[in-house]
Structures are given as structure tokens and as C-alpha cells.
BAFI-113538 format. One record per residue: residue in one letter; x, y, z of N, C-alpha, C, CB in turn. Coordinates in steps of 0.001 Angstrom, whole numbers, padded with zeros to 6 digits, always signed. Atoms other than C-alpha are relative to their C-alpha. Glycine has a CB too. Example, Ala and Ser with C-alpha at 12.3 -4.5 7.8 and 13.67 -1.06 7.14 Angstrom:
<sites>
A+000890-001190+000000+012300-004500+007800+000900+001200+000000-000992+000027+001246/S-000820-001190-000060+013670-001060+007140-000770+001090+000730+000414+000462-001415/
</sites>
This chain:
<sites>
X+000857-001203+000000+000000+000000+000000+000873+001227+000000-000959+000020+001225/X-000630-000667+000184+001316+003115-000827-000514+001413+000534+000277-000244-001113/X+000449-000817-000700-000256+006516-000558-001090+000265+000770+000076+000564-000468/X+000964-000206-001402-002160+007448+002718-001206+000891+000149+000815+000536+001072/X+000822-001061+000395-004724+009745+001006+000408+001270+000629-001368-000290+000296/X-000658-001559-000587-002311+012840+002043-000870+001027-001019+002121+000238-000300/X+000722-001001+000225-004448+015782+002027-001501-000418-000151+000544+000660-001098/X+001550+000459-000052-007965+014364+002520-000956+001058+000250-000264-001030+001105/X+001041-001088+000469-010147+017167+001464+000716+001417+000383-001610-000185+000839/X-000947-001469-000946-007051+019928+002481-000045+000568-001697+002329-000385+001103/X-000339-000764+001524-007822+022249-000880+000491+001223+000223-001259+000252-001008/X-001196-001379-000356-005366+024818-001171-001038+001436+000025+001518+000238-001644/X+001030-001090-000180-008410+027219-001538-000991-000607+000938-000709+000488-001398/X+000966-000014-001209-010131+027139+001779-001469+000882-000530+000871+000864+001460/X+001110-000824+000278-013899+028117+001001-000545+000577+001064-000941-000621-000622/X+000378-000936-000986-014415+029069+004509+000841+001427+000426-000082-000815+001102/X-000555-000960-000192-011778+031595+004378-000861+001467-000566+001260-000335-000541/X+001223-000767+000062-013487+035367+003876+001230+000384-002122-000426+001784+001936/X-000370-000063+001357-012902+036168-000153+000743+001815-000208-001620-000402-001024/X-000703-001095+000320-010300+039077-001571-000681+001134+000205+000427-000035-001191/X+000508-001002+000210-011440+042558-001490-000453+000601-001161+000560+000532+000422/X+000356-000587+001082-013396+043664-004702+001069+001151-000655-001281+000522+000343/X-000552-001091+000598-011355+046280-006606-000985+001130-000476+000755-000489-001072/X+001082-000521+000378-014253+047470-007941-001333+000842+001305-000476-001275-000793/X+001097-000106-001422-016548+047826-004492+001676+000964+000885-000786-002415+001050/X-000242-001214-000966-015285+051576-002794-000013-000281+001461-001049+001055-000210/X-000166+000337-001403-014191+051206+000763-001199+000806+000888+001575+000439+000474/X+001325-001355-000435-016743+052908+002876+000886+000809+000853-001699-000550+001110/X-001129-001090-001082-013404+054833+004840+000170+000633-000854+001492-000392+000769/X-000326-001191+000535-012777+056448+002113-001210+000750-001092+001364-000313-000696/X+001097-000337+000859-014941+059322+000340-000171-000388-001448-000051+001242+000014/X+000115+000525+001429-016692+058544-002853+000408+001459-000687-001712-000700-000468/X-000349-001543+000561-015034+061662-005168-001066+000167-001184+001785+000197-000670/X+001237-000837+000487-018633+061747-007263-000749+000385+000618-000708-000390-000699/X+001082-000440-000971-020232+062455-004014+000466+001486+000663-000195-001236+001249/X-000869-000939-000933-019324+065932-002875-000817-000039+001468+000110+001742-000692/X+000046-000277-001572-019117+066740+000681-000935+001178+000319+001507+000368+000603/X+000979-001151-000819-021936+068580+002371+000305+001371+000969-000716-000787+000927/X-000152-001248-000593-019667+071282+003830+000288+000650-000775+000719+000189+000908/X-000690-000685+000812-018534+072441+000840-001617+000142-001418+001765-001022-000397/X+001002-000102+000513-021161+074283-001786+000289-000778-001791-000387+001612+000239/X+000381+000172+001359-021901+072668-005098+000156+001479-001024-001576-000547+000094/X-000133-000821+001302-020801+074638-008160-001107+000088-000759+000970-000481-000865/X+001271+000393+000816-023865+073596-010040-001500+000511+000616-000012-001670-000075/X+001107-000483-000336-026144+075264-007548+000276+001046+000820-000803-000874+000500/X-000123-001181-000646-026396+079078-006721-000385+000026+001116-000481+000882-000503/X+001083+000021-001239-026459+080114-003848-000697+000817+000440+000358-000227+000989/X+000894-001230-000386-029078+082028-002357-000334+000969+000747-000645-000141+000082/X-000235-001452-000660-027841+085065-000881+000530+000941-001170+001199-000049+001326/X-000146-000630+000796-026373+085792-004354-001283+000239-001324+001154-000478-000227/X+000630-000371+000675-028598+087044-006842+000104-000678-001086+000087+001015-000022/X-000376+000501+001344-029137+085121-010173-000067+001039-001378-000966-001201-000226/X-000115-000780+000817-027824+087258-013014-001345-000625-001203+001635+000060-000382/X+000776+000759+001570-030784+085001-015550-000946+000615+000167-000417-001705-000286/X+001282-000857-000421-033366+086855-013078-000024+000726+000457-000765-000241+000522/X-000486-001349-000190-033936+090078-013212-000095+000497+001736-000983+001002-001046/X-000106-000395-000926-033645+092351-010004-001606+000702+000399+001216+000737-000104/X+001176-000342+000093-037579+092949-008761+000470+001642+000306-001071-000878+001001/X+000098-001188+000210-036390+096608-008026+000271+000772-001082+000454+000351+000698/X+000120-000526+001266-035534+097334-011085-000946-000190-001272+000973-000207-000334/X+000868+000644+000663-038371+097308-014046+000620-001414-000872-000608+001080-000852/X-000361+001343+001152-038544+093829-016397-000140+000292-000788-000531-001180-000180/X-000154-000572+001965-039556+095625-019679+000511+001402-000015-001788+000151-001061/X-000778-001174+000062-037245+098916-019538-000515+001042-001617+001791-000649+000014/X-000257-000936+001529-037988+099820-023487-002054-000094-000317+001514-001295-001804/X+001923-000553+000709-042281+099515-022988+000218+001137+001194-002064-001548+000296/X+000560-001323-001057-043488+103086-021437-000747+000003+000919-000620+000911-000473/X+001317+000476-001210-045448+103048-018618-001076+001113-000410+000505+000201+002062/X+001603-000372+000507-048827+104201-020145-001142-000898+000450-000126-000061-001617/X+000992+001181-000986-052173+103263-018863-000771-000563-001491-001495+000939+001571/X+000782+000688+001577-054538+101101-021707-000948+000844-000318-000835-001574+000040/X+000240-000788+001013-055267+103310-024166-000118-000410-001330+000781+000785+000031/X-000302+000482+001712-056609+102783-027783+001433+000448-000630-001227+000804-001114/X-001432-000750+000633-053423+103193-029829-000789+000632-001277+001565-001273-000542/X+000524-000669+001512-055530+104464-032884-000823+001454+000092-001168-001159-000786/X+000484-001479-000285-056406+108336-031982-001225+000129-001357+001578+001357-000125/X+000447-000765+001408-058183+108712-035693-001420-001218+000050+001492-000085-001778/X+001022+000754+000078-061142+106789-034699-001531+001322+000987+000620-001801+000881/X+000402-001029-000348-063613+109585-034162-001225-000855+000654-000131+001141-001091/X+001061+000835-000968-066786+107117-033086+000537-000613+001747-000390-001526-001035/X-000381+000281-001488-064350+106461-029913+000072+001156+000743+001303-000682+000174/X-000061-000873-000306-064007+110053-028896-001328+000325+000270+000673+000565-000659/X+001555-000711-000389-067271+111578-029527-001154-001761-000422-000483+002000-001624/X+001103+001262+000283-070139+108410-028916-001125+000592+000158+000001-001326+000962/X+001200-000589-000374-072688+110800-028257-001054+000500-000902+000307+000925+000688/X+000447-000533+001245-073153+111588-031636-000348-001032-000704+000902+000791-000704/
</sites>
């Protein structure tokens, strides 16, 4: 008789051992760098103590080049709007 079944179920890969670390799967110690950090402000969103240059300033008017007139026919040469009495 010769060999003694050396190594009787000893597989060089232990399956109860715990498996490599993903390369792929982010540690959770370190930050994710597409997540920014909540003390620091986002570029992508104004903030709101500054004013957005896209919207205008309510103290200043929004149509600058109409006149401030009250509603008025624009067609003076309509004499049945003047005199209706006639």
C-alpha cells in the first residue's frame, strides 16, 4: 500500500476563508469623489444670498424699453371712440 490519502479534502483554496477585497466595491473609509461633501457648496447650484444674473432684479423694471402708459386705444383717428354721443 502506498499513498495514505495525504491531504484528505485539504484544498489549497479554503472556502471558509473570507474572499479578496473587490477592486471594484469603494471602501466605505474612504470618500466617494462623485459624491461631494456637504460642507462644501456645489458649483452647479447658486447660492441664495447671491442674486441670479438670468433673473432680473424685482427693483428694477422687467420691460425697460415699454413706457409706462395706462390702456389706451393706440388708434387716436377713430372719431366714433371720442365723440359716442353723436
Amino acid at each position: 500500500a502506498g499513498g495514505h490519502g495525504h491531504g484528505h479534502g485539504h484544498h489549497p483554496h479554503h472556502p471558509h476563508h473570507p474572499p479578496p477585497p473587490k477592486p471594484d466595491e469603494p471602501k466605505p473609509e474612504e470618500p466617494k469623489p462623485e459624491e461631494p461633501k456637504p460642507e462644501e457648496p456645489k458649483p452647479e447650484e447658486p447660492k441664495p444670498e447671491e442674486p441670479k444674473p438670468e433673473e432680473p432684479k424685482p427693483e428694477e423694471p422687467a420691460q425697460p424699453e415699454q413706457p409706462q402708459q395706462p390702456e389706451q386705444p393706440q388708434q387716436p383717428e377713430q372719431p366714433e371712440q371720442s365723440q359716442s354721443g353723436q
